[in-house]
Each structure stands twice: as structure tokens, then as C-alpha cells.
CHARMM internal coordinates of N, CA and C (Angstrom, degrees):
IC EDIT
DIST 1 N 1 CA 1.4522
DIST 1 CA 1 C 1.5192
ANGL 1 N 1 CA 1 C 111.76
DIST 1 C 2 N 1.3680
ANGL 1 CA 1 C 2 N 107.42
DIHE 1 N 1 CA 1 C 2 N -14.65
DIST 2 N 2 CA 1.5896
ANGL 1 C 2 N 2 CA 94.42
DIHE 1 CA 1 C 2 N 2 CA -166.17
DIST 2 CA 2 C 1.7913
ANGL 2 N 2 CA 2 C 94.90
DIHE 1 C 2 N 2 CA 2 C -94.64
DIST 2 C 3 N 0.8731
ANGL 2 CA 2 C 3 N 115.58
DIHE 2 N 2 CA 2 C 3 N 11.22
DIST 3 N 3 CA 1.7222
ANGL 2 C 3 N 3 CA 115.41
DIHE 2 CA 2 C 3 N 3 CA -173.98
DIST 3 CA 3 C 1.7741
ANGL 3 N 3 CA 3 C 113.44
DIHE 2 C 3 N 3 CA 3 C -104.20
DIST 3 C 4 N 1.8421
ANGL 3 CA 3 C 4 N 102.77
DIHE 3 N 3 CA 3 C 4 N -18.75
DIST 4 N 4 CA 1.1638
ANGL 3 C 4 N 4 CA 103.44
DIHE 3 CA 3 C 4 N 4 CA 178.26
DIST 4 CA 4 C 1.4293
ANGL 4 N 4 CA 4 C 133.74
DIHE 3 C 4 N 4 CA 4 C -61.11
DIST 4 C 5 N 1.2529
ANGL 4 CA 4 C 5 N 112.02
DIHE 4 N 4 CA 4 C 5 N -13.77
DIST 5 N 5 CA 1.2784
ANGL 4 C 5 N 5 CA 109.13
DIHE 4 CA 4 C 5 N 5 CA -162.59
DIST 5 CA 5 C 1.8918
ANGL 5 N 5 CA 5 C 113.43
DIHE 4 C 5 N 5 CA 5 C -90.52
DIST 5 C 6 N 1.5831
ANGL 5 CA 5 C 6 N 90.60
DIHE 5 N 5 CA 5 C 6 N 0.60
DIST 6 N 6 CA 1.5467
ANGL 5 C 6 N 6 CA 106.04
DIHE 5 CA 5 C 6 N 6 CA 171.36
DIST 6 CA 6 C 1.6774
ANGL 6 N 6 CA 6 C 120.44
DIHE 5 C 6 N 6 CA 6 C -56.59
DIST 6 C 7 N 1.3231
ANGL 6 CA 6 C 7 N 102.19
DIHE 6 N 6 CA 6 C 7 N -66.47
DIST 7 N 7 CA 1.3943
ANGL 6 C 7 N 7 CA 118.50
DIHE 6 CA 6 C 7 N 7 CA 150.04
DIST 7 CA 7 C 1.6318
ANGL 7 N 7 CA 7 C 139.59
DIHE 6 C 7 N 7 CA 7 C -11.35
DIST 7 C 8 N 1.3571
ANGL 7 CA 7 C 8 N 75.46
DIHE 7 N 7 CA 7 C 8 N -67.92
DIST 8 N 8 CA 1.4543
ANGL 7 C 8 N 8 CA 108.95
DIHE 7 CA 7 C 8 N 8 CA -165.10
DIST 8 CA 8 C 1.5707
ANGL 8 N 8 CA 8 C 103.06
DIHE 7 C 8 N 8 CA 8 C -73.34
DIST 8 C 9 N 1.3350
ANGL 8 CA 8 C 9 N 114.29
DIHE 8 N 8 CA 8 C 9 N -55.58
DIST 9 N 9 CA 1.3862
ANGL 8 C 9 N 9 CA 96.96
DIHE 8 CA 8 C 9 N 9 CA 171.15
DIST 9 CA 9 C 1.3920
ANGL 9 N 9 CA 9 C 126.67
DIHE 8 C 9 N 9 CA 9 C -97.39
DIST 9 C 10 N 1.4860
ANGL 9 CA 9 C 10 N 113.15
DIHE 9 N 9 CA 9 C 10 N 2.54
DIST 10 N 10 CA 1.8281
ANGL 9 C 10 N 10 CA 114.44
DIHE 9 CA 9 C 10 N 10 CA 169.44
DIST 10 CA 10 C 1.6324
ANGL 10 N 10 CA 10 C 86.47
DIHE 9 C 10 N 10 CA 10 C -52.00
DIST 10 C 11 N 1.5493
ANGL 10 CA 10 C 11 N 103.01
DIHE 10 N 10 CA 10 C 11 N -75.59
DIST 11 N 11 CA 1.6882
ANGL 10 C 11 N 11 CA 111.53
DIHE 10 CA 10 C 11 N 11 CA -159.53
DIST 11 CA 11 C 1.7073
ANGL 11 N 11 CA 11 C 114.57
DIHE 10 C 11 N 11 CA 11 C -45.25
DIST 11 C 12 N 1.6216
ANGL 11 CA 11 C 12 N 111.69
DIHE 11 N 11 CA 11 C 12 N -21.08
DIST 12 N 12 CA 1.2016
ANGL 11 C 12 N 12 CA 105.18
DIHE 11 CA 11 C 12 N 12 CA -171.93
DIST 12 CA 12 C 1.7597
ANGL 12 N 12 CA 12 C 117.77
DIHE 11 C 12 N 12 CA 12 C -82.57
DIST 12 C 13 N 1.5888
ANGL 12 CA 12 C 13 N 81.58
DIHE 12 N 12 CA 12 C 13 N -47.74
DIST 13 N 13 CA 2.0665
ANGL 12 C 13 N 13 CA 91.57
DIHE 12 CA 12 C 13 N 13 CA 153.04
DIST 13 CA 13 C 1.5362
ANGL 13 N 13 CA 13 C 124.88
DIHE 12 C 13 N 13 CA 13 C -32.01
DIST 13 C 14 N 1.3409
ANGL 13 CA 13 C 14 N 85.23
DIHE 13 N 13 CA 13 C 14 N -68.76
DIST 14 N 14 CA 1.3398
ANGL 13 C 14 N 14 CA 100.80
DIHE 13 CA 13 C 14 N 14 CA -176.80
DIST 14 CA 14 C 1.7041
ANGL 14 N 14 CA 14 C 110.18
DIHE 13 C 14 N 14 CA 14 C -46.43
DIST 14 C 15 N 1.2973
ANGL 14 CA 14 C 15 N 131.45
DIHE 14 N 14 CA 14 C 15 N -55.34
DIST 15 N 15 CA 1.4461
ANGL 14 C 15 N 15 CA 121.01
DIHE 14 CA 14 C 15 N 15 CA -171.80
DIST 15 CA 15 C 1.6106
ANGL 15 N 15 CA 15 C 111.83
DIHE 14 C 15 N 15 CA 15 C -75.57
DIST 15 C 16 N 1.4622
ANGL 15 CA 15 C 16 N 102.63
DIHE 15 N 15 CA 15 C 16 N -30.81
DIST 16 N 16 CA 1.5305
ANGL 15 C 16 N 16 CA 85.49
DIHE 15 CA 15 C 16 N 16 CA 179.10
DIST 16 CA 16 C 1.7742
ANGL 16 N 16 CA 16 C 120.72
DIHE 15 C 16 N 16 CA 16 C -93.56
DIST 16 C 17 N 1.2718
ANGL 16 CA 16 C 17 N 89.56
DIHE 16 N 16 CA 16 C 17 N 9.06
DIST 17 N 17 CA 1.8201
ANGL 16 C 17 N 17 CA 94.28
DIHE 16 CA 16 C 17 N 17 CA 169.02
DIST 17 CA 17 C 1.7416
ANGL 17 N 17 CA 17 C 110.82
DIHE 16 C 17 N 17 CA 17 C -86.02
DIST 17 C 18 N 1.3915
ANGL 17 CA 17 C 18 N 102.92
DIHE 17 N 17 CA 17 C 18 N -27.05
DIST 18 N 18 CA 1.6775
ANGL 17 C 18 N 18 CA 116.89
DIHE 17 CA 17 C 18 N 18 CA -171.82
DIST 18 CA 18 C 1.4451
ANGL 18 N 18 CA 18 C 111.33
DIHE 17 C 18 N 18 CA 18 C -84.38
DIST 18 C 19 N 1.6741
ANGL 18 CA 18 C 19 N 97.65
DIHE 18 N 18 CA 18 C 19 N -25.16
DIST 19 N 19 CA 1.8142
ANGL 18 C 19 N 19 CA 104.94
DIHE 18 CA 18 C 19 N 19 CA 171.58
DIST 19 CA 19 C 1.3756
ANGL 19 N 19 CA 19 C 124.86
DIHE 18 C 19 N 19 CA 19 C -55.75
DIST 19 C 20 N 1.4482
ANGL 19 CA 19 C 20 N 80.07
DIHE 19 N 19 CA 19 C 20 N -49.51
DIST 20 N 20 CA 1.8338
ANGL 19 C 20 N 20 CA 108.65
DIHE 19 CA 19 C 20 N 20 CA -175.17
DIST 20 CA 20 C 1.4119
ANGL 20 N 20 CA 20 C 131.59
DIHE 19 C 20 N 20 CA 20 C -91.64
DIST 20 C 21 N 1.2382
ANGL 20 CA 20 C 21 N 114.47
DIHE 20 N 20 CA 20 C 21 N -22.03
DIST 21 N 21 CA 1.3656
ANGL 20 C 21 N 21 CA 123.68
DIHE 20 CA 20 C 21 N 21 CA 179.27
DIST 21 CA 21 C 1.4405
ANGL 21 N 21 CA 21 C 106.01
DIHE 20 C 21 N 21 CA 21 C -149.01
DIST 21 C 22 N 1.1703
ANGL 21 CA 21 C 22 N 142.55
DIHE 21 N 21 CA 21 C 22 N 12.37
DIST 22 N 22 CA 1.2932
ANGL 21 C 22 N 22 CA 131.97
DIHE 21 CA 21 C 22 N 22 CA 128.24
DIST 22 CA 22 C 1.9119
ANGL 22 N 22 CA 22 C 96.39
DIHE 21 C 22 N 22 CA 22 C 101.16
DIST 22 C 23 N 1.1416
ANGL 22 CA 22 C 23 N 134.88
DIHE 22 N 22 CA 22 C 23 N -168.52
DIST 23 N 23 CA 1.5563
ANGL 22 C 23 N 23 CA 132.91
DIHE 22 CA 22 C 23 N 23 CA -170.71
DIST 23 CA 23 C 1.4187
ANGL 23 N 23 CA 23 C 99.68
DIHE 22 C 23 N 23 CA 23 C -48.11
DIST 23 C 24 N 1.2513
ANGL 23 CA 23 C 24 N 120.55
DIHE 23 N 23 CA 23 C 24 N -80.12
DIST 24 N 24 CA 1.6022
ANGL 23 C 24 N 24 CA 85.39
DIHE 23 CA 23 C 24 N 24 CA -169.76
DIST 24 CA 24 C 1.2747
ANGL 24 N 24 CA 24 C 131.40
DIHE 23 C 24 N 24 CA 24 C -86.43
DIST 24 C 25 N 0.9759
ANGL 24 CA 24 C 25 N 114.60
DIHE 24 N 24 CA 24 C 25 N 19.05
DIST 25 N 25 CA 1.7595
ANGL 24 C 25 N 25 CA 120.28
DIHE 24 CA 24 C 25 N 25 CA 149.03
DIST 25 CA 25 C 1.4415
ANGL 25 N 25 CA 25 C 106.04
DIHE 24 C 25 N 25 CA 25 C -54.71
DIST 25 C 26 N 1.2458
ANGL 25 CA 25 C 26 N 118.92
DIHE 25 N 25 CA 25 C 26 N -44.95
DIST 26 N 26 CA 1.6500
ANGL 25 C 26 N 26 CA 133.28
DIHE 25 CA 25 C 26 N 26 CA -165.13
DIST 26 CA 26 C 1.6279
ANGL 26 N 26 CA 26 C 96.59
DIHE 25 C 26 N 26 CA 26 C -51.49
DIST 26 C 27 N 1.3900
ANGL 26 CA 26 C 27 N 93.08
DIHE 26 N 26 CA 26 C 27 N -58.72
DIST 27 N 27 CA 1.8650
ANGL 26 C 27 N 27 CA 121.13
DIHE 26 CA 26 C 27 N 27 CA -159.96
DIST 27 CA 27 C 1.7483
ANGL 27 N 27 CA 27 C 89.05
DIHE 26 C 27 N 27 CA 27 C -40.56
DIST 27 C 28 N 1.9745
ANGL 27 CA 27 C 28 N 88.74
DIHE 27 N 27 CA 27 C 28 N -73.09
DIST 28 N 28 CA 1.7010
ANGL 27 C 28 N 28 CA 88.17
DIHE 27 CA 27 C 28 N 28 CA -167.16
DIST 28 CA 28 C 1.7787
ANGL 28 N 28 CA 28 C 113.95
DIHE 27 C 28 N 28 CA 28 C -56.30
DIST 28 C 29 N 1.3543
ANGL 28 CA 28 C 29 N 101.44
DIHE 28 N 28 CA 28 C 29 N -64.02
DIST 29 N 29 CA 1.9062
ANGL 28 C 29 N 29 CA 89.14
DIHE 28 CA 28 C 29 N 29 CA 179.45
DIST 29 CA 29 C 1.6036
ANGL 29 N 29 CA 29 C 114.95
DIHE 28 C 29 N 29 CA 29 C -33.74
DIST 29 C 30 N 0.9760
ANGL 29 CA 29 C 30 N 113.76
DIHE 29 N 29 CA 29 C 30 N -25.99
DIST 30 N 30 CA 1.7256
ANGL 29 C 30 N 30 CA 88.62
DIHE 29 CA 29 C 30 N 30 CA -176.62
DIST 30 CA 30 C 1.3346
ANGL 30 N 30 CA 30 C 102.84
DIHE 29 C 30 N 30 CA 30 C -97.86
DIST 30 C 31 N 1.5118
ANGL 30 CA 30 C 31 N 139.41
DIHE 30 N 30 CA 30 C 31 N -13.96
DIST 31 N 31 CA 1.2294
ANGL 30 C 31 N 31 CA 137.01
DIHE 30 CA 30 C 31 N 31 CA 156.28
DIST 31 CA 31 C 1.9416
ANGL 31 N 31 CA 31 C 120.71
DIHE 30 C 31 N 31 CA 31 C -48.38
DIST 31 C 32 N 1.2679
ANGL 31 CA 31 C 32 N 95.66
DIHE 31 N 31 CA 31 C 32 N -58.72
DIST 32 N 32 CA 1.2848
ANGL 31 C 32 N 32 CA 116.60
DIHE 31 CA 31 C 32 N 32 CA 147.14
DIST 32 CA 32 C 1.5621
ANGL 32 N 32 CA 32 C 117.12
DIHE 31 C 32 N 32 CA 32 C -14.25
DIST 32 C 33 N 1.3792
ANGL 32 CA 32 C 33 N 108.56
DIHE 32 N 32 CA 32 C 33 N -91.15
DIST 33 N 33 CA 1.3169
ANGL 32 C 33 N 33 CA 139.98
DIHE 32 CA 32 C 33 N 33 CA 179.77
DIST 33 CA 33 C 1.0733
ANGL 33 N 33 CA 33 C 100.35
DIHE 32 C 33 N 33 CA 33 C -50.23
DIST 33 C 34 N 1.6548
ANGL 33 CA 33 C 34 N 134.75
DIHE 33 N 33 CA 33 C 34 N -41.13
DIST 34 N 34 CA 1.5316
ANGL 33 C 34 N 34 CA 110.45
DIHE 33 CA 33 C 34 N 34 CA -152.56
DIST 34 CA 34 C 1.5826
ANGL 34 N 34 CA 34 C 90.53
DIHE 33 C 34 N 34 CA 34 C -90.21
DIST 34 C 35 N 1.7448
ANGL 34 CA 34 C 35 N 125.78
DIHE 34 N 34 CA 34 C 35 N -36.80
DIST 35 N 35 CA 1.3243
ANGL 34 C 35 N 35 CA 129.80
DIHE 34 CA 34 C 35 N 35 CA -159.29
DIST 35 CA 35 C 1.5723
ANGL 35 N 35 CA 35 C 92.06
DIHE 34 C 35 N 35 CA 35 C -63.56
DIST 35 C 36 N 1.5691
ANGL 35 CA 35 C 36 N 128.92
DIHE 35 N 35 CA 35 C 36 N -56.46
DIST 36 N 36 CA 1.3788
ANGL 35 C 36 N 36 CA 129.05
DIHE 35 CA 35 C 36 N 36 CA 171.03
DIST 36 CA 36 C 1.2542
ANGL 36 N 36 CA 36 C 129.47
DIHE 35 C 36 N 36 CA 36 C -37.53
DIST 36 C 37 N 1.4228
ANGL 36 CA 36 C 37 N 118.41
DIHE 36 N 36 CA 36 C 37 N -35.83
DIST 37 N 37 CA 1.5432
ANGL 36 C 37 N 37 CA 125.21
DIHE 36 CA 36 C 37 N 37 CA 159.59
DIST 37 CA 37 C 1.3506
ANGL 37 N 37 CA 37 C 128.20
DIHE 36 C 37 N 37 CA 37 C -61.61
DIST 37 C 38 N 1.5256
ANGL 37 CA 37 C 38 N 91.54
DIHE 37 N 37 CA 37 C 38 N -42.25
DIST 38 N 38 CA 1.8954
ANGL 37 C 38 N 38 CA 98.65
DIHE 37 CA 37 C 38 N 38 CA 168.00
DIST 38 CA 38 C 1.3808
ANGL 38 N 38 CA 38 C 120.08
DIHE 37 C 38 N 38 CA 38 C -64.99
DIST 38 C 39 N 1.0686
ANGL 38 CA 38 C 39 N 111.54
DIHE 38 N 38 CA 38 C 39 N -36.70
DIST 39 N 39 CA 1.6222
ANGL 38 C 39 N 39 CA 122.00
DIHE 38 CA 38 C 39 N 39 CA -173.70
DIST 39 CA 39 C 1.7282
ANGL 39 N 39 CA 39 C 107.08
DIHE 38 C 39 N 39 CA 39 C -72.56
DIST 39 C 40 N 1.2639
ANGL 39 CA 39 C 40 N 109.30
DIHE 39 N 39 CA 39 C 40 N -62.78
DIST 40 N 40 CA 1.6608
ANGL 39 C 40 N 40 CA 105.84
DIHE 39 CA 39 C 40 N 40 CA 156.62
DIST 40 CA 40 C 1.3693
ANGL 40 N 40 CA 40 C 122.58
DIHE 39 C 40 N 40 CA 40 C -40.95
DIST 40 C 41 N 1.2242
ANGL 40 CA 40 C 41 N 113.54
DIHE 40 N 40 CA 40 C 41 N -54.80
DIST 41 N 41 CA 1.7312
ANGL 40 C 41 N 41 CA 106.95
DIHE 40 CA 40 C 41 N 41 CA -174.23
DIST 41 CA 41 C 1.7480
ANGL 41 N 41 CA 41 C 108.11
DIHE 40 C 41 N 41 CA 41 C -65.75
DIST 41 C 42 N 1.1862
ANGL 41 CA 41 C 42 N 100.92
DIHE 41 N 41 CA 41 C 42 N -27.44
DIST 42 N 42 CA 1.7098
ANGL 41 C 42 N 42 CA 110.08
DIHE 41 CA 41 C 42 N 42 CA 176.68
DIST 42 CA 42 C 1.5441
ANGL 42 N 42 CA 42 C 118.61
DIHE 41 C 42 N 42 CA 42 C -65.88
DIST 42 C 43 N 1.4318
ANGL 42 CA 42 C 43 N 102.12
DIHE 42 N 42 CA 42 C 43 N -16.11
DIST 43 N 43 CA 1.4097
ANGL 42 C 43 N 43 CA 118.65
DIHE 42 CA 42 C 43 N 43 CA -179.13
DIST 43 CA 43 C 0.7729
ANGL 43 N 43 CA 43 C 127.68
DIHE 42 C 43 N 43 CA 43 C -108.41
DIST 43 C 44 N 1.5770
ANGL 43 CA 43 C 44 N 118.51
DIHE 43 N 43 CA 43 C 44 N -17.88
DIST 44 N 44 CA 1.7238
ANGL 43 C 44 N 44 CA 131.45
DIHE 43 CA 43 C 44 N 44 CA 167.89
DIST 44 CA 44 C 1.9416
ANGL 44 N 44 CA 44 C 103.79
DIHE 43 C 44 N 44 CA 44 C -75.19
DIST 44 C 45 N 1.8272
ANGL 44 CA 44 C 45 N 101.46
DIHE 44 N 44 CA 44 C 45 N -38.97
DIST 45 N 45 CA 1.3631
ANGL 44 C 45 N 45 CA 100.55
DIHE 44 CA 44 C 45 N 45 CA -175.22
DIST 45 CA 45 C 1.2926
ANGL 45 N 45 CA 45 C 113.33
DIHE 44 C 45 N 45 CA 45 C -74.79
DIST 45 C 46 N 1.1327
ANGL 45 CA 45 C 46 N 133.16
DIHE 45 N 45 CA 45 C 46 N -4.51
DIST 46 N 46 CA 1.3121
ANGL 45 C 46 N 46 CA 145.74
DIHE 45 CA 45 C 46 N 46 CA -152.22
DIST 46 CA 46 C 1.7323
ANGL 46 N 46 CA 46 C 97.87
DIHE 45 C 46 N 46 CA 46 C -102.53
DIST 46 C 47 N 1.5581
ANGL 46 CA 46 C 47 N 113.69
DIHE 46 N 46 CA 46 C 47 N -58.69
DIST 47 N 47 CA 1.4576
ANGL 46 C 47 N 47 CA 132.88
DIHE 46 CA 46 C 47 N 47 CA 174.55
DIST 47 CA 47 C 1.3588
ANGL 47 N 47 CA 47 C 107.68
DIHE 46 C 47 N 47 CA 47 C -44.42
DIST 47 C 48 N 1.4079
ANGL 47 CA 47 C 48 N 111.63
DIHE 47 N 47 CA 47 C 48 N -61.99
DIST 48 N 48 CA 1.8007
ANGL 47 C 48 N 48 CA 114.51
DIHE 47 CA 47 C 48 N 48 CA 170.47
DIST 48 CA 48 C 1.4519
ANGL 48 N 48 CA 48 C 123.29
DIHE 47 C 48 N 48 CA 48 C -60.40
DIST 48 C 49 N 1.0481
ANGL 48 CA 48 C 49 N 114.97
DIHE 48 N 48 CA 48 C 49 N -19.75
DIST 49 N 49 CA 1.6874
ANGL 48 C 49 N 49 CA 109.86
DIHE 48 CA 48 C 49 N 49 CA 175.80
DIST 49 CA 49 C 1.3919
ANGL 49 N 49 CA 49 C 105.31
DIHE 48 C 49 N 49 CA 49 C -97.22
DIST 49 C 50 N 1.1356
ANGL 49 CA 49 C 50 N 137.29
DIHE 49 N 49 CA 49 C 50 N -20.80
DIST 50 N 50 CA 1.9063
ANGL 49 C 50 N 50 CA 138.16
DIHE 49 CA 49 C 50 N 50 CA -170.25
DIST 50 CA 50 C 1.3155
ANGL 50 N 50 CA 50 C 77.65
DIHE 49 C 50 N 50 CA 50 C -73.39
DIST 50 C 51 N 1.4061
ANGL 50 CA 50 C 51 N 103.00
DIHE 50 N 50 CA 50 C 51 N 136.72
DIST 51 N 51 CA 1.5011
ANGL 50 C 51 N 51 CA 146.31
DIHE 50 CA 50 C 51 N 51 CA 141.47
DIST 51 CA 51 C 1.7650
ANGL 51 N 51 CA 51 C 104.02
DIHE 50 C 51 N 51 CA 51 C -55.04
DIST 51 C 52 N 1.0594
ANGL 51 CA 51 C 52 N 134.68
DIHE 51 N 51 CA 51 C 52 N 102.37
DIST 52 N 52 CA 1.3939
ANGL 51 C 52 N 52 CA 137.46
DIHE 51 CA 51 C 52 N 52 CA 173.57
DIST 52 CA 52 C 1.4182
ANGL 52 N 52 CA 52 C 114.71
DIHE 51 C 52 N 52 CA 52 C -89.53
DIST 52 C 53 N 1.4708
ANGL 52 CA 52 C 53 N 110.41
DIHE 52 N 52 CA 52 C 53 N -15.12
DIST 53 N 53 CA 1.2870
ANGL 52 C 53 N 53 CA 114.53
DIHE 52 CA 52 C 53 N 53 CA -145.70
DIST 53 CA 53 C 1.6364
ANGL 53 N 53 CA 53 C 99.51
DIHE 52 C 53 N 53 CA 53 C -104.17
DIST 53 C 54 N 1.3992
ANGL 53 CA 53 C 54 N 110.30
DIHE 53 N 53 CA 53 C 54 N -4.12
DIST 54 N 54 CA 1.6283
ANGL 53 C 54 N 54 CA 111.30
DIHE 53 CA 53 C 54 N 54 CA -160.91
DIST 54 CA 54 C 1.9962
ANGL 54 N 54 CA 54 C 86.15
DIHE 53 C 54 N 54 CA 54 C -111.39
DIST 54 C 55 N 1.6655
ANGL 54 CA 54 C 55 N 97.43
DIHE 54 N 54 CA 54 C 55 N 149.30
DIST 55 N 55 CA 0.9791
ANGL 54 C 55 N 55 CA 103.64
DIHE 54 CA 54 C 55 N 55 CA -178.56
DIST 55 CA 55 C 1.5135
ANGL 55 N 55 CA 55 C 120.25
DIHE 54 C 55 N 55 CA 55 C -127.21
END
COOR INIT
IC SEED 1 N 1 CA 1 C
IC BUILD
């Protein structure tokens, strides 16, 4: 689960950059999208490994 959001927002970039600004809108939204997915998934993996419990 923590890998999904790669996907999810390359492809989501990707259509609404191609809606709106046409091929390279495409290019950047899914650049966009993919760096945003990484950064989220980096942050979901990040949440599950912290020790919360130590003070």
C-alpha cells in the first residue's frame, strides 16, 4: 500500500496536464505526479518505521 500512490498520481498528472496543456503538459504532470508519489510514499514509509513510542 505504501507504493500505490506512485501510480496513482503519475497517471493522474499525466491526464490532467494533457487536458489542459496538451503534450507537454502531459510530460510535466506526470513528472509532477510521479515526484509527488515518491514523496508521499516516502512519508507513509517513514510514519511506519518512527518509533512514536520513545520519548
Amino acid at each position: 500500500m505504501g507504493c500505490l500512490p506512485l501510480p496513482v498520481l503519475f497517471l493522474l498528472g499525466a491526464f490532467i496536464g494533457r487536458a489542459f496543456w496538451g503534450n507537454n503538459g502531459m510530460l510535466w504532470g506526470s513528472g509532477i505526479g510521479l515526484a509527488t508519489g515518491l514523496l508521499s510514499a516516502g512519508a507513509f514509509i517513514w510514519l511506519l518505521r518512527s518509533d512514536r513510542n520513545k520519548k
